[in-house]
C-alpha positions in Angstrom: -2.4 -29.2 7.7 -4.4 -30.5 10.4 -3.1 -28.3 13.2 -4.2 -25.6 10.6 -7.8 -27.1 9.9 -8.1 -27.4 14.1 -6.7 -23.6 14.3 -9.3 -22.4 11.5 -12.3 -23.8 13.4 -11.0 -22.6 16.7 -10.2 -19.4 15.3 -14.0 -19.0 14.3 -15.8 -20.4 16.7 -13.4 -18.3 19.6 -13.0 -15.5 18.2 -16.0 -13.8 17.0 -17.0 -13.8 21.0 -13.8 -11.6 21.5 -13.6 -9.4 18.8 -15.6 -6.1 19.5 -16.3 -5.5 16.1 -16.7 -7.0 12.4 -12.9 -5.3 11.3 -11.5 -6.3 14.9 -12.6 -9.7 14.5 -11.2 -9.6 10.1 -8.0 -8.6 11.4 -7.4 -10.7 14.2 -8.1 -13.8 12.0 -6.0 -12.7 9.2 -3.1 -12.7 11.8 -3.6 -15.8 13.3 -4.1 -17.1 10.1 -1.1 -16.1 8.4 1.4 -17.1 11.0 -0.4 -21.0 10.7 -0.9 -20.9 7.3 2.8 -19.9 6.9 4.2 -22.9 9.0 1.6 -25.3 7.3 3.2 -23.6 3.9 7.0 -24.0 4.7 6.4 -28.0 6.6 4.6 -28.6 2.8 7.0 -27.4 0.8 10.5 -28.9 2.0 12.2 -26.3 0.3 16.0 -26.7 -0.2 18.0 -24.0 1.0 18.7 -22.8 -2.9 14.4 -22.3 -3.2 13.8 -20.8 -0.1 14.9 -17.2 -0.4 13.3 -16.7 -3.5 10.0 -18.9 -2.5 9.5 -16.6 0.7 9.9 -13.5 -0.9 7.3 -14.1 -3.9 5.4 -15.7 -1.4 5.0 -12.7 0.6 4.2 -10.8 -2.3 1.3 -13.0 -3.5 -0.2 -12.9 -0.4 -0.2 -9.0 0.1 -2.2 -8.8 -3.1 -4.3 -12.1 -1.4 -4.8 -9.8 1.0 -6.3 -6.8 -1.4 -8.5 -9.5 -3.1 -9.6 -11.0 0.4 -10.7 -7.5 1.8 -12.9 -7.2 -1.1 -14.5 -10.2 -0.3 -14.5 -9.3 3.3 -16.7 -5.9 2.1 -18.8 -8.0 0.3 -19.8 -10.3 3.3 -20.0 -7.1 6.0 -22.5 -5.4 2.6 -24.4 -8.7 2.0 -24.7 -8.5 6.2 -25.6 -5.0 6.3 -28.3 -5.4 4.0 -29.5 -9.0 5.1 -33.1 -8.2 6.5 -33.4 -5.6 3.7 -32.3 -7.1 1.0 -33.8 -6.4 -2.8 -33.3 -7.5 -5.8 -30.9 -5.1 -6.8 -28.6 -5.5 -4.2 -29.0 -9.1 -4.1 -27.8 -8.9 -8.1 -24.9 -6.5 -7.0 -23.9 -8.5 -4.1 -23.6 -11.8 -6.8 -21.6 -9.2 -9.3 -19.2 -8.2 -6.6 -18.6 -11.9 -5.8 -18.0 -13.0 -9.3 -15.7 -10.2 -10.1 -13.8 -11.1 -6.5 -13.4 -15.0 -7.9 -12.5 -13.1 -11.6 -9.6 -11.4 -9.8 -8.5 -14.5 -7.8 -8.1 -16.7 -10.8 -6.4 -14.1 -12.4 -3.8 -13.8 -9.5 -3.5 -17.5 -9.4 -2.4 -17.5 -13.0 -0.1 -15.0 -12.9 1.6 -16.1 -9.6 1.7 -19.6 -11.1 3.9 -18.8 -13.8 6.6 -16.4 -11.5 6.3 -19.2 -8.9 7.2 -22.0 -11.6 10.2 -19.8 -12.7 11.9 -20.2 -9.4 10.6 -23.9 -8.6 10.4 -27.2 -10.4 6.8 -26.9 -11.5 5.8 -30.0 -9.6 6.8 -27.7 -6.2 4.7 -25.0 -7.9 1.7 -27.0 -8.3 2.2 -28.0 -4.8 2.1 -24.4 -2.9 -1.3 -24.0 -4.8 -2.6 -27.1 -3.4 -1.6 -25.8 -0.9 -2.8 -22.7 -1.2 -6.2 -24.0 -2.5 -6.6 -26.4 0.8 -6.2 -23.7 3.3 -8.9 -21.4 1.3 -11.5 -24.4 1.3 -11.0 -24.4 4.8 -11.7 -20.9 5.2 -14.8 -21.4 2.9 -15.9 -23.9 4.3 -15.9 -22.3 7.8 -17.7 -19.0 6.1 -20.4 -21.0 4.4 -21.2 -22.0 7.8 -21.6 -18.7 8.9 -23.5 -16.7 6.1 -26.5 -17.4 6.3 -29.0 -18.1 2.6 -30.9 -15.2 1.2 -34.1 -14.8 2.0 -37.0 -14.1 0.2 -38.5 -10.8 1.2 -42.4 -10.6 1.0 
């Protein structure tokens, strides 16, 4: 987990200067990101050989709808970006919307994937990935908060 915190914060700071655009510079993070949060995933886990099959392939399908819900948030940022220096009220209020319909969809993911996860591990491994899983995205956060700047009133 910390070679993954390290990677997140180099992968920030290292890679906006490379990327040529806002979508280069999504999609070069998102790989990066899944091959380390991957090998954080299965060195947390300790999945016996019985788990592991099923584990991986669930896995991979919770995180291709991770990836829907993250590109929404993604669109969100680049809008709220777009619209930074000429931001209303309006927008500001649709911008919020978005994000709380984003964070809707997330928790309704998590529950879902919970419950297919806990049929195929002990619900103790379960609870687990999602720490897991809820670690790596406060790393994430954290690194965007850093980068978004506040609203700002407009006079």
């Amino acid at each position: 987990m910390k070679k993954l915190l390290i990677g997140i914060t180099l992968l920030f700071v290292s890679v906006s200067s490379f990327a040529q655009n806002a979508n280069d510079y999504l999609e070069v993070t998102r790989d990066v990101l899944k091959t380390e949060k991957k090998a954080a995933i299965a060195d947390i886990m300790q999945l016996s050989e019985q788990e592991s099959v099923p584990f991986w392939s669930l896995y991979n399908e919770y995180n291709d709808k991770m990836y829907t819900v993250n590109t929404k948030l993604f669109n969100t940022i680049k809008d709220y970006s777009d619209h930074y220096e000429t931001m209303t009220d309006d927008k500001a209020k649709e911008l919020w919307t978005d994000a709380m319909n984003i964070d809707t969809e997330l928790l309704k993911l998590k529950k879902t994937y919970f419950k297919k996860f806990s049929k195929i591990l002990p619900t103790t491994k379960a609870v687990r990935y999602f720490q897991a899983e809820n670690k790596i995205k406060s790393l994430v956060d954290a690194e965007l908060a850093l980068e978004i700047p506040f609203f700002e009133e407009m006079e």
